[in-house]
C-alpha positions as CSV (number, residue, x, y, z in Angstrom):
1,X,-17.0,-12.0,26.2
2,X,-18.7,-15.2,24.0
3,X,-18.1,-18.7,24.7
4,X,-14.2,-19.7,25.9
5,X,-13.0,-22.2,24.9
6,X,-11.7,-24.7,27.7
7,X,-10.1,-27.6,25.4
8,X,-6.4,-28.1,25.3
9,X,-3.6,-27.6,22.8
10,X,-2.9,-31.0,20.9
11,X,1.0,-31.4,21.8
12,X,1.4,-32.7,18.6
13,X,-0.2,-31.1,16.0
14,X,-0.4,-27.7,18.1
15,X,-3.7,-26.9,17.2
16,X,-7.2,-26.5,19.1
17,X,-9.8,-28.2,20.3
18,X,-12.3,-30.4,17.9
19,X,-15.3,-28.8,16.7
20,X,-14.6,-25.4,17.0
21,X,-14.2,-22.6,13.9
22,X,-11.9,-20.1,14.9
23,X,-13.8,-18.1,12.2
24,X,-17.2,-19.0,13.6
25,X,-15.9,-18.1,17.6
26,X,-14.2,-14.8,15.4
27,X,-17.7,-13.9,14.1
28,X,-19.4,-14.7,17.6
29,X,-17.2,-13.0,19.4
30,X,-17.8,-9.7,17.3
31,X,-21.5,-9.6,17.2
32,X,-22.2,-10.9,21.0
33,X,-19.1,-9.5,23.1
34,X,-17.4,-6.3,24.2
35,X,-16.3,-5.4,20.6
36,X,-19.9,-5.6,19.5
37,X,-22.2,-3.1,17.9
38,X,-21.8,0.2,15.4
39,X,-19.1,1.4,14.4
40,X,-16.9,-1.1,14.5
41,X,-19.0,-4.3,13.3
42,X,-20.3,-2.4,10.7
43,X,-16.8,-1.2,9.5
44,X,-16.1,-4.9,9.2
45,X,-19.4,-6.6,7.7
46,X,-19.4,-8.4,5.2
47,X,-15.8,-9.0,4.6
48,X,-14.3,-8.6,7.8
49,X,-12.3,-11.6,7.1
50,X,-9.4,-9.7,5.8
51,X,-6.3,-8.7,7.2
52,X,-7.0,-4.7,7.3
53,X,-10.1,-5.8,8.8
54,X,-8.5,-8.0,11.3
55,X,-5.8,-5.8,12.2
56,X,-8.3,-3.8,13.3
57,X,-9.9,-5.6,15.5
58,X,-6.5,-7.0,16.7
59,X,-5.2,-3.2,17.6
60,X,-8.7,-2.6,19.5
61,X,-8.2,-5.8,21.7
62,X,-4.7,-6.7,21.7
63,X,-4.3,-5.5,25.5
64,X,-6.3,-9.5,26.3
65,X,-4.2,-11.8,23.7
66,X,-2.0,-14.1,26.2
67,X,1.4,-14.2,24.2
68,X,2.1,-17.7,22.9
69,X,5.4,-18.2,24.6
70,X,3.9,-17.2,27.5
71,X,1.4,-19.8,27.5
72,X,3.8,-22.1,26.4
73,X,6.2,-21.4,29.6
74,X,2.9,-21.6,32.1
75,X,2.6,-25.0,30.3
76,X,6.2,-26.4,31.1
77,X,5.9,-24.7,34.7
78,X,2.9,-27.2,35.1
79,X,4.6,-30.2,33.4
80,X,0.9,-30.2,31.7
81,X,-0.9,-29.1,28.7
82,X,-2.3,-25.9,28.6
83,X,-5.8,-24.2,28.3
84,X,-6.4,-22.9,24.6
85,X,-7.3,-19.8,24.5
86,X,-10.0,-18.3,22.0
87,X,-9.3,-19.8,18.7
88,X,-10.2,-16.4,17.1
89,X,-7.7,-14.9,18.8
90,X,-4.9,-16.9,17.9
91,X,-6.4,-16.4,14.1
92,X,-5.9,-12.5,14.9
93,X,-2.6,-12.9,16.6
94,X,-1.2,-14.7,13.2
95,X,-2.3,-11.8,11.0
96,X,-0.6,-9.4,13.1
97,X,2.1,-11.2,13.3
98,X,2.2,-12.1,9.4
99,X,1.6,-8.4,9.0
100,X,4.8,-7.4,11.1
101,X,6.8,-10.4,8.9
102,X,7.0,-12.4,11.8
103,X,6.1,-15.1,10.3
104,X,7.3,-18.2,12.1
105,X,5.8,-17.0,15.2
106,X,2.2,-16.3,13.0
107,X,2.8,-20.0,11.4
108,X,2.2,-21.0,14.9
109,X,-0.8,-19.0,15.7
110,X,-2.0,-20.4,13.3
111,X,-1.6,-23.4,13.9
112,X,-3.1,-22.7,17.4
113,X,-6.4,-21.5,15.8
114,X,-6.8,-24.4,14.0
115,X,-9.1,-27.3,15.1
116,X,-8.3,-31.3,14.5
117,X,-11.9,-32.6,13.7
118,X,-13.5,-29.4,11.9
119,X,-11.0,-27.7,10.5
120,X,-11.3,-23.8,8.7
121,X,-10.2,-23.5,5.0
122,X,-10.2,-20.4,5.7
123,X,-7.3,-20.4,8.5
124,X,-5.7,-23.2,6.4
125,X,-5.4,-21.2,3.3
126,X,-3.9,-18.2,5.4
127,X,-1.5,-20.8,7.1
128,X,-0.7,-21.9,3.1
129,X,0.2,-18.3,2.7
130,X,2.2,-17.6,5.4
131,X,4.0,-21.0,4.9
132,X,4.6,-20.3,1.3
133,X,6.2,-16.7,2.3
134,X,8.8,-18.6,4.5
135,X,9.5,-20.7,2.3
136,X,8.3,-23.6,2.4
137,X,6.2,-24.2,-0.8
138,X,5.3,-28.1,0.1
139,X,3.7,-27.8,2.9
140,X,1.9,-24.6,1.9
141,X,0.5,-26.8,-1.0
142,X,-0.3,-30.0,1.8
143,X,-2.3,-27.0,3.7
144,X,-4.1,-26.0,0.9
145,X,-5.0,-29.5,-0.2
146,X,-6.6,-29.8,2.8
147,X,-8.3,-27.1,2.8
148,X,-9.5,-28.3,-0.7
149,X,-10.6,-31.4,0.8
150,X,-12.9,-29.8,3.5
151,X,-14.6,-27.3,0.7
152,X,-13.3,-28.0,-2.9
153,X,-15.3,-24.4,-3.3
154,X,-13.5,-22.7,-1.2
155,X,-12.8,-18.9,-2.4
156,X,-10.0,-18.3,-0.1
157,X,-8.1,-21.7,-0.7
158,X,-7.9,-21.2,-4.8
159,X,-7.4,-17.6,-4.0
160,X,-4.2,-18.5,-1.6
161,X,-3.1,-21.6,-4.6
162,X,-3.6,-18.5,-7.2
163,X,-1.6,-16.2,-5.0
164,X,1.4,-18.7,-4.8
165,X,1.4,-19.8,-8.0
166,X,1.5,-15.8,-9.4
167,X,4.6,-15.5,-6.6
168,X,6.5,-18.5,-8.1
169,X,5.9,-17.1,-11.8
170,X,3.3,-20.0,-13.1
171,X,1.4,-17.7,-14.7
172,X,-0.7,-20.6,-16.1
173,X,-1.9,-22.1,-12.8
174,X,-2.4,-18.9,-11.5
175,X,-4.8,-17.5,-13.6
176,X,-6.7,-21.1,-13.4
177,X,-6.7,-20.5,-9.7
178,X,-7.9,-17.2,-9.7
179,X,-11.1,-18.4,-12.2
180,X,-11.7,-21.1,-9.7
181,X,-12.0,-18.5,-7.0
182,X,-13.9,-16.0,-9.2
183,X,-16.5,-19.3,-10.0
184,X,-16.6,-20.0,-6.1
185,X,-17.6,-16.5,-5.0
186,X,-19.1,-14.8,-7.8
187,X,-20.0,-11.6,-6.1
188,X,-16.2,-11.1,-4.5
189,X,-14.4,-8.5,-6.3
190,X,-10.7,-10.1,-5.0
191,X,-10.4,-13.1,-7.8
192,X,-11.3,-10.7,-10.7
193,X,-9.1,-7.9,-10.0
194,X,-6.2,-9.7,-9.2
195,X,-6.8,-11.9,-12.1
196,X,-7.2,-9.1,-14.7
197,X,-4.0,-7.4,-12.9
198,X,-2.0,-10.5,-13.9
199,X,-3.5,-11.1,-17.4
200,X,-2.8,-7.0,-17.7
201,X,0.8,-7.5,-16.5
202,X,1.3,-10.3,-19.4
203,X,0.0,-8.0,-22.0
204,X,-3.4,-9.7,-22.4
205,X,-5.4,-6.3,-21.7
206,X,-8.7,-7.6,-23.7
207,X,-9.0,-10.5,-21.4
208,X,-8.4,-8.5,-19.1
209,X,-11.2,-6.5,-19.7
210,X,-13.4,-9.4,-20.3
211,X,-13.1,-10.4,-16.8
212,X,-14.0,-7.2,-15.6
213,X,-16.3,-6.7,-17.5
214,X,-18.3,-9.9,-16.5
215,X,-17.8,-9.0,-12.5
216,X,-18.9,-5.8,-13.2
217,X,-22.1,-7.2,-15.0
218,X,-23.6,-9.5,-12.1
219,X,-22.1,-7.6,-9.3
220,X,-24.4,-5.6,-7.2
221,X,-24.9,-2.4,-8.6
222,X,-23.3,0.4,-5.9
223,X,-21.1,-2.1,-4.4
224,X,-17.5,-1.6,-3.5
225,X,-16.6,-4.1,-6.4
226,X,-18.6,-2.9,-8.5
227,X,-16.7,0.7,-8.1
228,X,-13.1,-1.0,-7.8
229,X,-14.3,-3.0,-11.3
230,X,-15.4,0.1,-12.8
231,X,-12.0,2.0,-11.5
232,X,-9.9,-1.0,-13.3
233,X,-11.6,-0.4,-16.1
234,X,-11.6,3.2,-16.7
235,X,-8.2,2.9,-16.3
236,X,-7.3,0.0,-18.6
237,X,-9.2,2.4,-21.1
238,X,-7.5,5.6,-20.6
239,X,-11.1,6.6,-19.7
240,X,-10.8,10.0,-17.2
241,X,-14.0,10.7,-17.2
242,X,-15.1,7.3,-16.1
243,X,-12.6,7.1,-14.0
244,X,-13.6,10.3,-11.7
245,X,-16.6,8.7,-11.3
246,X,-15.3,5.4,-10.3
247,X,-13.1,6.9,-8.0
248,X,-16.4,8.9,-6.8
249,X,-18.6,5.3,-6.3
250,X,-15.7,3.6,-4.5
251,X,-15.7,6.6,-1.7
252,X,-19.7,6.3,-1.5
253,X,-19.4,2.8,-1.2
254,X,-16.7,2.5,1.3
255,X,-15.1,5.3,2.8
256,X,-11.9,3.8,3.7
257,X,-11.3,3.3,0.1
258,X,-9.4,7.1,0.1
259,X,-5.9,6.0,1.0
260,X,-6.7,3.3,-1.4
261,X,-7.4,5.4,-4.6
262,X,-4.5,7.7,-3.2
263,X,-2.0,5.2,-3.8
264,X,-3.5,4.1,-7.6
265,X,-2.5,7.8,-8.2
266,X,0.9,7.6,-6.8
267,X,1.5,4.2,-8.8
268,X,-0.3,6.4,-12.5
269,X,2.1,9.1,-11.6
270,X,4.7,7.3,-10.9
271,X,3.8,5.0,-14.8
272,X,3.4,7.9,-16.6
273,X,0.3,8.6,-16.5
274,X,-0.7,11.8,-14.7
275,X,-3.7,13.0,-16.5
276,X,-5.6,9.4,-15.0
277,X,-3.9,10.4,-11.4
278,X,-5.6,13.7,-11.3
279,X,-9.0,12.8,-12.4
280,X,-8.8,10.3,-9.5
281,X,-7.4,13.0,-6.8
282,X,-10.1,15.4,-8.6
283,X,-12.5,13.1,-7.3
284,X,-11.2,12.9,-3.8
285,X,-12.1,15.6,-1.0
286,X,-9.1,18.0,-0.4
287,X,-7.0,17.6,2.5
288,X,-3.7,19.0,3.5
289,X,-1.4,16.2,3.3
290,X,-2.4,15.4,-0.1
291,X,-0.9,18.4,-1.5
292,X,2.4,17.3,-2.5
293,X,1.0,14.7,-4.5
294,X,-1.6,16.9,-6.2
295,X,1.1,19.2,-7.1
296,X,3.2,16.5,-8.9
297,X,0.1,15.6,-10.3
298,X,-0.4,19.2,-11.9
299,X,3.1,19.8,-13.0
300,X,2.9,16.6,-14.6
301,X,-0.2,17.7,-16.7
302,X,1.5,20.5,-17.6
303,X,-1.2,22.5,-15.5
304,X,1.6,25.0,-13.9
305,X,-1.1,28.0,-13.4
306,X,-3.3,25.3,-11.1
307,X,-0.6,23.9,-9.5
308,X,1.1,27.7,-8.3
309,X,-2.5,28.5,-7.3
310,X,-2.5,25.2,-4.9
311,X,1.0,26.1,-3.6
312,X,0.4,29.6,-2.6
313,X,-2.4,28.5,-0.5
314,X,-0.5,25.5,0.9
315,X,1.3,25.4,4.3
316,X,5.0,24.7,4.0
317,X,4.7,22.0,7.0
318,X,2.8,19.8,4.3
319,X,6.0,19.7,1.9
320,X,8.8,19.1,5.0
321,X,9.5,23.1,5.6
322,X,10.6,25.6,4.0
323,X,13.1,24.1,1.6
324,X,10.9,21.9,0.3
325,X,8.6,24.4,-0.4
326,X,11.2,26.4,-2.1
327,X,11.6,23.8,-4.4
328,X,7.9,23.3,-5.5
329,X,8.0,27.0,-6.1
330,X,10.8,26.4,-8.8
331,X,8.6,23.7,-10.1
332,X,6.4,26.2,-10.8
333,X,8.2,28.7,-12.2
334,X,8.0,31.4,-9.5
335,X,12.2,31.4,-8.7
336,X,11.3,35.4,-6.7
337,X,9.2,33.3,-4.3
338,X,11.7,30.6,-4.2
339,X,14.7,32.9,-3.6
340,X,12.9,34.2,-0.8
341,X,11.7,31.1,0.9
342,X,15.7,30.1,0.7
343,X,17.3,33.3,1.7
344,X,14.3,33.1,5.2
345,X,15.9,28.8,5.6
346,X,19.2,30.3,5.0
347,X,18.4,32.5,8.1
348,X,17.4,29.8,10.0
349,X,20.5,27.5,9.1
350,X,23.2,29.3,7.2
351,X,25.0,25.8,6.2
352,X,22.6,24.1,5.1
353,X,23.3,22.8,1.8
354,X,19.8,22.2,0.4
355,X,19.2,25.8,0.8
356,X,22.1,26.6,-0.3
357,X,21.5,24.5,-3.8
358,X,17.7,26.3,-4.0
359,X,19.1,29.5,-3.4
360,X,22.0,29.2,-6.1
361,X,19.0,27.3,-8.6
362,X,16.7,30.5,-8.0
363,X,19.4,33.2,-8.6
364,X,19.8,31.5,-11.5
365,X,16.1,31.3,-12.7
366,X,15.8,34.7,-12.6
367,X,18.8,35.5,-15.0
368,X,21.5,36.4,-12.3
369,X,24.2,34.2,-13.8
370,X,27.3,35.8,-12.6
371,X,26.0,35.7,-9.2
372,X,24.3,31.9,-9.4
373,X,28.2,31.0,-11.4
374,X,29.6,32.3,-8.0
375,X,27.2,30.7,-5.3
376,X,27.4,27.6,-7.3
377,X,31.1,27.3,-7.5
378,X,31.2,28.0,-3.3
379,X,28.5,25.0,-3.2
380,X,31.5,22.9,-5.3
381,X,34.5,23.9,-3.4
382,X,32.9,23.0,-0.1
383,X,31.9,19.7,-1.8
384,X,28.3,20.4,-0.6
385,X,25.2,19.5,-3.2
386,X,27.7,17.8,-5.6
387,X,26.7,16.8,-9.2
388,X,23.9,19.4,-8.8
389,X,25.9,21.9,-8.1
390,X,28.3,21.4,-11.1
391,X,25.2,21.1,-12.9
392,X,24.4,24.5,-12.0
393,X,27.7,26.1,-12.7
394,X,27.6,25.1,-16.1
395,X,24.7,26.5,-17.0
396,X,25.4,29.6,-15.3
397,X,28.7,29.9,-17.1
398,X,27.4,28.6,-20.6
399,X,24.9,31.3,-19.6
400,X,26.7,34.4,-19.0
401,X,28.8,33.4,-22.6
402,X,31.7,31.9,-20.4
403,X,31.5,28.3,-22.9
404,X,35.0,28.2,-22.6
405,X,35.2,28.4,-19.3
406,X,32.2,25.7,-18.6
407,X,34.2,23.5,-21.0
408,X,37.1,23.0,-18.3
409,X,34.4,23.2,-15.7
410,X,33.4,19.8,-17.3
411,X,36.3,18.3,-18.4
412,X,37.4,18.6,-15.0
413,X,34.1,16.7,-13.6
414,X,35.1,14.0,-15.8
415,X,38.4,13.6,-15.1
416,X,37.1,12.7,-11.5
């Protein structure tokens, strides 16, 4: 179980016993205790000091944490201090907490896990964080001064000062921050990318490339940052190509990286840029629940032939049922198979609107405009499906050579 610590809480300040690291006990802890060993200490080497990596460890041993308050009661039940428990764990308590936005409870975790004569910049700057998210900018910035003093190199403090000055819009200290923290840890990928995301943001995409591009060049050649670099940069260059091949790297070099490059093809999709988004999910193994998004991702290259081959093979449970499915299948032009997927929902749950809406969109799609004018104006008089449905019935009408008709149709909608 590693060393305890038997010291007391400083009533004043809160924190832990001299002498102590709670990132040191942290780092113990993992390679001597219960927790030790594959898979899970080399899931978290070398950067396990993050807060995916922590809330990792904090969801595979958050059965022992003792609750603050309830150390704090035992306390007042004995009129006397009480026992600190493992620094480390207080450290990991905080970043669950700060995770959950609880984070005047995590303020004083943190404060727990802190030591009075040897002190962690580390902890401090992730107390400076959490401060600064509450609120309280001044003593975030009296944290991270301190931190300063104890490593004037510390990666994590200028990081922190980098991160709050980027959250308060000074642009200008932020990227001087986040230089400071690429100079203090020239081989961590963090400072760089966020750095170039910011100078990207403000329109400054060759510095932004610069920076990359100097990581990328001293970096370690295979390494996680190295791919993450090389993804940034493909994609500040509208480079496909490279970026399948980024996206490739990253998964060799870290595994957990795939819900990761998932998201950067949400966020391309959801910026415009699809053709970058499907070189990326090109690059990722196939699995069920990413369909949805590879379909958007098709239809948004304009790739309907792929995208009705991905459907057809698809499950409906992977869109939300049957509905949903029905839908796509109008995305991709196949209203016969959409009709019937509606008509089988309408089955299931005659009243259901949605279905109803698919299976007046479909009718329509396949040139039945009388009948589509009809089960869109039913969708209007029971107010179900609303502008959508008056949507529909225009075009049905306008359709079927009714303009006249769709005229009043929408002069009536606006009258509303």
């Amino acid at each position: 179980m590693g060393t305890e610590i038997q010291g007391r809480l400083d009533p004043a300040t809160g924190r832990g016993p001299a002498g102590v690291r709670a990132t040191r006990i942290a780092r113990a802890r993992l390679e001597s205790g219960p927790m030790a060993g594959p898979p899970l200490v080399r899931a978290l080497r070398p950067g396990w000091l993050t807060a995916p990596g922590l809330l990792l460890v904090a969801c595979s041993h958050s059965a022992s944490l003792p609750a603050p308050h309830q150390a704090t009661e035992a306390a007042a039940a004995s009129n006397s201090a009480f026992a600190s428990p493992y620094a480390y764990e207080w450290f990991i308590r905080a970043e669950v907490l700060r995770a959950h936005g609880q984070l005047a409870p995590a303020i004083a975790a943190y404060r727990a896990a802190l030591t009075s004569a040897d002190e962690d910049p580390y902890v401090l700057s992730r107390l400076a964080g959490a401060l600064d998210e509450y609120g309280d900018r001044a003593a975030a910035d009296a944290e991270l001064n301190a931190a300063l003093t104890l490593d004037p190199h510390s990666e994590a403090a200028w990081f922190t000062r980098a991160q709050i000055a980027e959250r308060h819009d000074e642009v200008d200290a932020a990227v001087a921050a986040y230089e400071r923290a690429e100079s203090a840890a020239g081989h961590s990928a963090q400072a760089p990318l966020a750095l170039a995301r910011l100078l990207r943001m403000q329109g400054s995409n060759e510095r932004a490339i610069a920076v990359l591009t100097r990581f990328e060049a001293r970096t370690l050649p295979g390494s996680a940052g190295a791919a993450l670099a090389a993804l940034e940069l493909a994609l500040m260059r509208d480079d496909g190509a490279a970026a399948y091949a980024a996206a490739q790297a990253q998964l060799r070099a870290a595994t957990f990286s795939r819900d990761a490059l998932l998201r950067t093809a949400r966020d391309l999709l959801d910026r415009g840029r699809p053709e970058l988004a499907e070189r990326i999910l090109q690059a990722l193994p196939s699995q069920p629940q990413d369909t949805p998004l590879r379909l958007r991702a098709l239809l948004a290259c304009g790739r309907r032939e792929a995208a009705e081959a991905l459907l057809t093979t698809a499950d409906p449970a992977v869109f939300g049922g049957l509905v949903p499915t029905a839908q796509a299948y109008l995305a991709v032009q196949r209203a016969d198979l959409a009709l019937e997927l509606a008509a089988s929902a309408l089955l299931l749950a005659p009243n259901e609107a949605r279905a109803q809406l698919v299976n007046a969109q479909a009718t329509l799609a396949l040139g039945r405009y009388t009948d589509a004018a009809v089960l869109f104006a039913q969708l209007q008089a029971a107010g179900s499906a609303g502008a959508s449905a008056q949507a529909g019935l225009m075009l049905a009408l306008q359709a079927e050579g009714l303009a006249a008709l769709a005229g009043e149709v929408s002069r009536e909608r606006d009258s509303r």
